[in-house]
C-alpha positions in Angstrom: 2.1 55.7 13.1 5.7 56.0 13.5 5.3 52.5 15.1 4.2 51.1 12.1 6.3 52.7 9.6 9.3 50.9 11.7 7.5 47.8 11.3 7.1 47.9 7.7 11.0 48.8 7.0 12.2 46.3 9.5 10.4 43.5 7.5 11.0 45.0 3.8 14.8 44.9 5.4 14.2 41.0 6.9 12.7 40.1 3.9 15.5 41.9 1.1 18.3 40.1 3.5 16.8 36.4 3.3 16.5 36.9 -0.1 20.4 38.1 -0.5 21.8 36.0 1.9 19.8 33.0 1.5 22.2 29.5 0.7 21.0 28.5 -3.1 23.0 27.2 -5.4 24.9 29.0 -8.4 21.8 28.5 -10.8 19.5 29.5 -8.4 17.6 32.8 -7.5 15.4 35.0 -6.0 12.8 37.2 -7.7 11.2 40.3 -6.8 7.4 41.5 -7.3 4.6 43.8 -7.0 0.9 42.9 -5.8 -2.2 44.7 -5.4 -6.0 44.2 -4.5 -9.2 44.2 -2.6 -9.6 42.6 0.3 -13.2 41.7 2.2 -13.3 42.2 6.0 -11.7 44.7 6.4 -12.9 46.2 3.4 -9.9 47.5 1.6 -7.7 48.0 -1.5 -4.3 46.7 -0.6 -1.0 46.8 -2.3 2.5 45.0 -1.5 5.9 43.5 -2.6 7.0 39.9 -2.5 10.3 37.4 -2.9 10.1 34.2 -4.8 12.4 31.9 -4.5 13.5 29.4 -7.4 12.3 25.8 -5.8 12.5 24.6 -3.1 12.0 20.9 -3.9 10.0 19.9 -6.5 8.1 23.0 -7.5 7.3 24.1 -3.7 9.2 28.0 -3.7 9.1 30.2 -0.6 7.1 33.5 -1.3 7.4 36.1 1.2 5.3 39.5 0.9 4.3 42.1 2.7 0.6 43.6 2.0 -0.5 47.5 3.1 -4.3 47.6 3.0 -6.6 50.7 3.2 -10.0 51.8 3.7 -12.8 50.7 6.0 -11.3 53.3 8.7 -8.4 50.9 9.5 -4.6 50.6 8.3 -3.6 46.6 8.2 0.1 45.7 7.3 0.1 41.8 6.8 3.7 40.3 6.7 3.1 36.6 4.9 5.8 33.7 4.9 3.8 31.6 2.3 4.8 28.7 0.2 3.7 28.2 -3.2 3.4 24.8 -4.9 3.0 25.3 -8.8 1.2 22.4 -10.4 2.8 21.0 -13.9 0.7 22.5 -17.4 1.8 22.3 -20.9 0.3 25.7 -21.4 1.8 29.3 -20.6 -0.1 29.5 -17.5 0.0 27.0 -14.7 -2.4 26.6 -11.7 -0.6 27.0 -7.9 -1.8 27.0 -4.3 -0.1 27.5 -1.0 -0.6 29.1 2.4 1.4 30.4 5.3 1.9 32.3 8.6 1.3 36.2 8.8 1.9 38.8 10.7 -0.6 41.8 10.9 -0.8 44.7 11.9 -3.5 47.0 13.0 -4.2 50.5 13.3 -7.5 52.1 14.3 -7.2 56.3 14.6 -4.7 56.1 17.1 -4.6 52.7 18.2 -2.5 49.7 17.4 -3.1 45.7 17.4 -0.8 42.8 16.1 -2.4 39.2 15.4 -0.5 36.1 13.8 -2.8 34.6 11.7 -2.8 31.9 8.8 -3.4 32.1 4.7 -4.5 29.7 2.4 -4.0 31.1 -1.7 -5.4 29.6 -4.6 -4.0 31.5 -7.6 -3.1 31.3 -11.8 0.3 32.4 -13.1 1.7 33.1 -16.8 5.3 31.9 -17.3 5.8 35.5 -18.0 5.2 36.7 -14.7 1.5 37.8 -14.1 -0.6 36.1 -11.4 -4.1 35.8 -10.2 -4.7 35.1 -6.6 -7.6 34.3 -3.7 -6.5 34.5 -0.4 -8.2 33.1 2.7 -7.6 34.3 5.9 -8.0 31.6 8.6 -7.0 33.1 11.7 -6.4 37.1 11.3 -5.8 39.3 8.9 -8.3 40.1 5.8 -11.2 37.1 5.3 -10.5 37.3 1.3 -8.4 39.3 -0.7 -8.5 39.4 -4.5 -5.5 40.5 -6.3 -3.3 40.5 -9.2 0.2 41.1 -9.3 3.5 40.2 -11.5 6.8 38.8 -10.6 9.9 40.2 -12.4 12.3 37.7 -14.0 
């Protein structure tokens, strides 16, 4: 356990530097969130935190997270590097999908696994902040999560 815990502040820390100390310039910035969700295989309820960056290039941001699911008699702590590509609308919400390398973490009782793996999002966010989102796991991690969450700006 106490293996894990160290795993989880080590990235929140990774992830609050990049965010700090990534190059952008003065107009730019980084934006912090909350997530939460179900997830299918293992079958969980998850939450998280994530970074968004302002864009990259075009409308492609980098949107880091890190998920903490529960239930189904395991413990899975997925750290995602995933880029988002938002997709132009006229509207208040606007259409995005993306996908990325993860991390995750396993732990059964006592003992302890750690996969990379691969996501794929589809997702619907209000100019406000609140998303919708579908994940796909394609290597390891969750098969499908389901969640919501809401980016602070």
């Amino acid at each position: 356990m106490r293996v894990q815990i160290r795993a989880v502040l080590f990235a929140l820390a990774v992830m609050t530097l990049t965010g700090v100390l990534w190059a952008q310039p003065a107009a730019a910035q980084v934006s912090a969130g909350v997530r939460g969700g179900v997830s299918i295989d293992p079958d969980q309820v998850y939450i998280g935190g994530h970074l968004e960056t302002s864009p990259l290039i075009d409308r492609l941001r980098f949107r880091p997270n890190v998920e903490i699911g529960f239930g189904d008699n395991v413990t899975l702590t997925t750290f995602n590097f995933e880029f988002v590509y938002g997709f132009p609308s006229r509207g208040p919400w606007h259409l995005y999908a993306g996908g990325g390398p993860s991390v995750n973490f396993f732990r059964v009782n006592s003992n302890s696994n750690s996969e990379g793996g691969f996501n794929l999002l589809v997702g619907a966010e209000n100019r406000r902040g609140l998303f919708f989102e579908g994940k796909f796991g394609v290597a390891s991690g969750a098969d499908l999560k389901f969640g919501v969450g809401y980016t602070f700006h």
